[in-house]
DSSP file (Angstrom, degrees, kcal/mol; ACC not computed):
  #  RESIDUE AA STRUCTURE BP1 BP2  ACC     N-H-->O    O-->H-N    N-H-->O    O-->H-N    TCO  KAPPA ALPHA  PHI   PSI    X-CA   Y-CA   Z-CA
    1    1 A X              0   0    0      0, 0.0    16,-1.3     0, 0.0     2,-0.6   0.000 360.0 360.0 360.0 138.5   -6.7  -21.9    5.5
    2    2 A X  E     -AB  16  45A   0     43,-0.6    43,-3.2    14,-0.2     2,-0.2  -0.913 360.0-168.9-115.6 133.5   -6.8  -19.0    3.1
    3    3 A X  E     -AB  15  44A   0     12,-2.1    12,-0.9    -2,-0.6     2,-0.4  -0.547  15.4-156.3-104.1 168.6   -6.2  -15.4    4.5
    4    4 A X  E     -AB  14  43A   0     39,-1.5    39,-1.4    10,-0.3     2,-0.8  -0.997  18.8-166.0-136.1 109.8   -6.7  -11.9    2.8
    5    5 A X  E     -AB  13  42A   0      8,-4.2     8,-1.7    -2,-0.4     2,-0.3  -0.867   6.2-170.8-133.9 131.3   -4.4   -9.4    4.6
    6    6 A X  E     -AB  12  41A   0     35,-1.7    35,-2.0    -2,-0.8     2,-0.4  -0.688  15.9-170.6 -98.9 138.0   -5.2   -6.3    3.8
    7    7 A X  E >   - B   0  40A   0      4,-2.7     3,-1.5    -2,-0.3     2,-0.5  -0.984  38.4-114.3-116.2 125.2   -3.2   -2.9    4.7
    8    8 A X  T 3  S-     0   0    0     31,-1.7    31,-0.1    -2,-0.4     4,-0.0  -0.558  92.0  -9.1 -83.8 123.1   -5.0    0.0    4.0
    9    9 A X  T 3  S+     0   0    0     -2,-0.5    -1,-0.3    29,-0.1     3,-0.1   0.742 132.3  64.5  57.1  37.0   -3.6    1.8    1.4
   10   10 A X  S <  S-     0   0    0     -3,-1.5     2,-0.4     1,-0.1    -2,-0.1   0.211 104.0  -4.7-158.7 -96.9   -0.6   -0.3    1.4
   11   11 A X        -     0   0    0     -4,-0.1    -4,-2.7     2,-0.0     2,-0.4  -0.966  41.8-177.4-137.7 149.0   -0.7   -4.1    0.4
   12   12 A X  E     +A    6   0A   0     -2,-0.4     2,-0.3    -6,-0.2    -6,-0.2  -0.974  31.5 142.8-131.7  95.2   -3.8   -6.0   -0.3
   13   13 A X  E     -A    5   0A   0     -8,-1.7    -8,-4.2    -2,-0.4     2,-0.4  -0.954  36.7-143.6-129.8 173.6   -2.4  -10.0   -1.0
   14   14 A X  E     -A    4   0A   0     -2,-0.3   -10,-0.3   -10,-0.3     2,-0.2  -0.968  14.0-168.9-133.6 143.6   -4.1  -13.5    0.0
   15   15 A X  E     -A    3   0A   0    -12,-0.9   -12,-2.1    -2,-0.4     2,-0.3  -0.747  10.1-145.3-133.2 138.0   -2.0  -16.2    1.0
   16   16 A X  E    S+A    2   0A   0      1,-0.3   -14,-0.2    -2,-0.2     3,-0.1  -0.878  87.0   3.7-117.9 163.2   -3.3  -20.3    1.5
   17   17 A X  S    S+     0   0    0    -16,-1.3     2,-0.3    -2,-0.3    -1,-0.3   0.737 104.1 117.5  23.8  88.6   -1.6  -22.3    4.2
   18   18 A X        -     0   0    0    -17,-0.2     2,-0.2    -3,-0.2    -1,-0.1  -0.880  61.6-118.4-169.7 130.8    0.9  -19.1    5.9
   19   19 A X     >  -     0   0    0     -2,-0.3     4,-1.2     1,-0.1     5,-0.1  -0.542  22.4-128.7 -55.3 134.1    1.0  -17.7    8.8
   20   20 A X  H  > S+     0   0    0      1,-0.2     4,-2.1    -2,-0.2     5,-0.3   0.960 104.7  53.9 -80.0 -28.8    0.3  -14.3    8.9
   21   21 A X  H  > S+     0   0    0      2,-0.3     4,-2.3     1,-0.2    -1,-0.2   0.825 107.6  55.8 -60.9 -26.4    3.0  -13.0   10.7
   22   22 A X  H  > S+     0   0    0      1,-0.2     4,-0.9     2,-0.2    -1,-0.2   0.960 105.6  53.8 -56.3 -55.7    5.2  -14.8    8.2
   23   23 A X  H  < S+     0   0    0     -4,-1.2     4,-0.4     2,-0.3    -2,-0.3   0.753 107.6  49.2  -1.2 -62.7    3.4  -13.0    5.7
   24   24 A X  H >< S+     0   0    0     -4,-2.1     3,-0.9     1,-0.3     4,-0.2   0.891 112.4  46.4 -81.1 -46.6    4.2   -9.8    7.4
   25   25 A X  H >< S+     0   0    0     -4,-2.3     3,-1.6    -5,-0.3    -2,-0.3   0.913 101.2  63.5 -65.1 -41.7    8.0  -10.5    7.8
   26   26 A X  T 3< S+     0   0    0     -4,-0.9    -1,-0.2    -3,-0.2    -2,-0.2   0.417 112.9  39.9  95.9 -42.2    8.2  -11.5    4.4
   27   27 A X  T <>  +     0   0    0     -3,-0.9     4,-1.6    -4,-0.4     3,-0.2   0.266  65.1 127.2-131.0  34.5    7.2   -7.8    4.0
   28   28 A X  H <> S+     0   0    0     -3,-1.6     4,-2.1     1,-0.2     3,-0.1   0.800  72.3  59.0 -48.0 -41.4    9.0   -5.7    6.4
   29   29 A X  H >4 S+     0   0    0      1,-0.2     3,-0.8     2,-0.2    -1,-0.2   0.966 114.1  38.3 -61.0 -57.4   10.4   -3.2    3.6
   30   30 A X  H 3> S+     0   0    0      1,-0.3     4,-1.5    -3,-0.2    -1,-0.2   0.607 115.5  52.9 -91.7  -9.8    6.9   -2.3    2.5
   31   31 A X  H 3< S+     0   0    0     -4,-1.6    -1,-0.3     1,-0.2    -2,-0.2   0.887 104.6  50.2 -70.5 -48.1    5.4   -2.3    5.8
   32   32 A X  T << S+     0   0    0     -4,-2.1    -2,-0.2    -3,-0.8    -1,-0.2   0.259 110.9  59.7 -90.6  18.6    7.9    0.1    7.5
   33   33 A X  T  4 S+     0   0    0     -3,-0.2    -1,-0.2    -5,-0.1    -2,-0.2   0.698  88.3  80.6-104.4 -41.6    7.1    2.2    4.5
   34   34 A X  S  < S-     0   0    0     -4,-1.5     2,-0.2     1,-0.1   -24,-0.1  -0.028  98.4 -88.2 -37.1 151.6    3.6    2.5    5.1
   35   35 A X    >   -     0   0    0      1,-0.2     3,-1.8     2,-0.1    28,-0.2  -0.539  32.3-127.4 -82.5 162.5    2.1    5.2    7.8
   36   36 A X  T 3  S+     0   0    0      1,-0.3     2,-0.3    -2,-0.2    27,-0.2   0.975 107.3  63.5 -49.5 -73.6    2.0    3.8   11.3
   37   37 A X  T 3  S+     0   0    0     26,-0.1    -1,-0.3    25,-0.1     2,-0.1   0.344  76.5 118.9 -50.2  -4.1   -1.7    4.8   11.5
   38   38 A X    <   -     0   0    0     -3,-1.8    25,-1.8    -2,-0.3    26,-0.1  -0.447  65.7-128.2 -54.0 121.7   -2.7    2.4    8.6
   39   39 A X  B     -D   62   0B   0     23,-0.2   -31,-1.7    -2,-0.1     2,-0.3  -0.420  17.2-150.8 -87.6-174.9   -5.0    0.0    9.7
   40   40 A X  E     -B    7   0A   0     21,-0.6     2,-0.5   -33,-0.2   -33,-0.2  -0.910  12.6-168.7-154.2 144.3   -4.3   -3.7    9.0
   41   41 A X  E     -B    6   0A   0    -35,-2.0   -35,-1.7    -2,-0.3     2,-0.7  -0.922   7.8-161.3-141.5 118.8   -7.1   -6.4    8.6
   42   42 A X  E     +B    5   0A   0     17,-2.5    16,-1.6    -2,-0.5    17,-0.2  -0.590  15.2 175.6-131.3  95.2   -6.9  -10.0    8.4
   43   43 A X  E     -BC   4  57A   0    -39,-1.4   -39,-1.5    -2,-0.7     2,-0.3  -0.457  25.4-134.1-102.9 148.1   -9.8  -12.4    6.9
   44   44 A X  E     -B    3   0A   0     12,-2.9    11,-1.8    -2,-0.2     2,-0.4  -0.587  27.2-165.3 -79.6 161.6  -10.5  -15.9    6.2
   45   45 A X  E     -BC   2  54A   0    -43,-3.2   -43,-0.6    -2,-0.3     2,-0.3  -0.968   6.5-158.7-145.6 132.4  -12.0  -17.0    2.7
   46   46 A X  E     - C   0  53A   0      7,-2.1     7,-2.9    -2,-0.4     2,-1.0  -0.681  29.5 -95.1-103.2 171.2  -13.4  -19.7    1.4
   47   47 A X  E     - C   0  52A   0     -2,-0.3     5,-0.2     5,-0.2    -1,-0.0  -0.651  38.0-173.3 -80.5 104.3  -13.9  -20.9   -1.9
   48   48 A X        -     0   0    0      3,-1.4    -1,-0.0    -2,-1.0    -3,-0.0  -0.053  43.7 -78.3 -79.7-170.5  -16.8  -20.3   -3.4
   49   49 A X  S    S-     0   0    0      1,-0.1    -2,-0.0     3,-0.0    -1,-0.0   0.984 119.9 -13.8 -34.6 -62.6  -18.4  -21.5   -6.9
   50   50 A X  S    S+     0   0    0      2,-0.0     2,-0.1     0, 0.0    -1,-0.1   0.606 132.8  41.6-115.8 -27.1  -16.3  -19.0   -8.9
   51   51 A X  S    S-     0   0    0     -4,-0.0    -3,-1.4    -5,-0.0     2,-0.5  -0.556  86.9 -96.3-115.0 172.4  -14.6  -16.2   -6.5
   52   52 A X  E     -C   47   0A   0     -5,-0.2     2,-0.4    -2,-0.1    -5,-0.2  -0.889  49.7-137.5 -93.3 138.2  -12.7  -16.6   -2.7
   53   53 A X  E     -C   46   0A   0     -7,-2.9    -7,-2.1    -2,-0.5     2,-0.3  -0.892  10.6-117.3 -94.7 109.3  -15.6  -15.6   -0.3
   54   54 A X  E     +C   45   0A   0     -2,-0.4    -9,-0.2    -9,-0.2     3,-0.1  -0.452  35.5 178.2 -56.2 114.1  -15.0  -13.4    2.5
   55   55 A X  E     -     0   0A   0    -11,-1.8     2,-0.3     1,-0.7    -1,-0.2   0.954  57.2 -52.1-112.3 -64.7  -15.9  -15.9    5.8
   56   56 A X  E     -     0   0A   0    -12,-0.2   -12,-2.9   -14,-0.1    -1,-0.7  -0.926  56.9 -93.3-154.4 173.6  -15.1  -13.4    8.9
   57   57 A X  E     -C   43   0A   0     -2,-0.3   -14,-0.2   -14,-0.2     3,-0.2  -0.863  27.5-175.9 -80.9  99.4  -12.6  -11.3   10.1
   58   58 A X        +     0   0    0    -16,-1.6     2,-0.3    -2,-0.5   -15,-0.2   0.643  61.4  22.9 -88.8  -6.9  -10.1  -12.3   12.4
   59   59 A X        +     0   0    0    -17,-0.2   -17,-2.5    -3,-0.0     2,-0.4  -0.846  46.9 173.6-148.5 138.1   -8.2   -9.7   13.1
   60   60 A X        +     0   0    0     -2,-0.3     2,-0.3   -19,-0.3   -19,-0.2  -0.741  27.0 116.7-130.3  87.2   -8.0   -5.7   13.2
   61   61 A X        -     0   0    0     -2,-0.4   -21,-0.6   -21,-0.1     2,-0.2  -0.984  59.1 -95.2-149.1 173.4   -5.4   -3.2   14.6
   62   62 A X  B >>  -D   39   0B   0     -2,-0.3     4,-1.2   -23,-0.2     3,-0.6  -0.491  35.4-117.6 -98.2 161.5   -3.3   -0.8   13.3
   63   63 A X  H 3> S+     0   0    0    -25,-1.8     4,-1.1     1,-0.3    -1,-0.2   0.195 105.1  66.0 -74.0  21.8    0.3   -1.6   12.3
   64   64 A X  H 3> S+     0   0    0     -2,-0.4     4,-3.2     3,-0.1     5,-0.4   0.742 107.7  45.8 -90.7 -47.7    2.3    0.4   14.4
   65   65 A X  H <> S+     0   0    0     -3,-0.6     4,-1.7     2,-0.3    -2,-0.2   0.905 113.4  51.0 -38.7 -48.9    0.9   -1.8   16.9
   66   66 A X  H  X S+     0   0    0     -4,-1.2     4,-2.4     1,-0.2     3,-0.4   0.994 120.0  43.5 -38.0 -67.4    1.8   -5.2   14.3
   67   67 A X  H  X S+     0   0    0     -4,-1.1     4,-1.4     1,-0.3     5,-0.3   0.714 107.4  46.2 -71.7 -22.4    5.1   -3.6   14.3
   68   68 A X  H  X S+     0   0    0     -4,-3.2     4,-2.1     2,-0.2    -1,-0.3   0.865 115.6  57.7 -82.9 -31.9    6.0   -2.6   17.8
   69   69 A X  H  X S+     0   0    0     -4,-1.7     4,-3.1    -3,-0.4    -2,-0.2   0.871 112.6  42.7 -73.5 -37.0    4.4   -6.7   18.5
   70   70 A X  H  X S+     0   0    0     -4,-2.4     4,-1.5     2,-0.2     3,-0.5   0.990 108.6  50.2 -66.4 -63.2    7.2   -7.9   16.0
   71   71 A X  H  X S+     0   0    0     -4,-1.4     4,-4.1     1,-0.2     3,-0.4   0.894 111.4  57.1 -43.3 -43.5   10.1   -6.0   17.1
   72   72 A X  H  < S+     0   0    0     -4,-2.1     4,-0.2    -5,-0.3    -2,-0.2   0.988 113.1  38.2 -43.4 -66.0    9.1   -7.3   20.7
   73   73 A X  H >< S+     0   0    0     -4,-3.1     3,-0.9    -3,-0.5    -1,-0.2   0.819 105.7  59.8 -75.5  -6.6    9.3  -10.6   19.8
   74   74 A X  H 3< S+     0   0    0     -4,-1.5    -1,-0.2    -3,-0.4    -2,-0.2   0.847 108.3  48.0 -67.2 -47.3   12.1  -10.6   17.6
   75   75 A X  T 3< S+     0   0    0     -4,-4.1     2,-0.5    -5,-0.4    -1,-0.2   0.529  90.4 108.6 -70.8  27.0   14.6   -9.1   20.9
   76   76 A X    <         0   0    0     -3,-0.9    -4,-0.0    -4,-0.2     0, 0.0  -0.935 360.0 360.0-143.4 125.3   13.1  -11.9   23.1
   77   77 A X              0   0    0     -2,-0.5    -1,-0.1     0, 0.0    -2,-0.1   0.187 360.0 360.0 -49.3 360.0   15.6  -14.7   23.9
């Protein structure tokens, strides 16, 4: 699968076969530099003739929420 994950104002990359939350760890410095209130957006794409095609969105909340979800699973045995 290829994902688009967008932070608004912050980092815009697409990644093929990743997780996103790997993705996200992967970019903890620039994240916890970004404001909390940012919202965070996370699409599939397909391939199109010439461009990647925006297919739907699968997920939308803002990243303090991303980030309060990590740190949670990170302290969890």
């Amino acid at each position: 699968m290829i994902i688009r994950l967008k932070i608004v104002g912050c980092l815009d990359i697409v990644v093929e076969d990743q997780d996103y939350m790997e993705v996200l760890r992967g970019f903890i410095d620039i994240l916890t530099s970004c404001p909390g209130e940012a919202r965070v957006f996370i699409h599939e794409l397909t391939r199109g003739e010439k461009e990647l095609v925006d297919n739907k969105l699968l997920f939308s909340s803002r990243l303090e929420d991303i980030l309060n979800h990590m740190l949670q699973q990170r302290d969890q045995p």
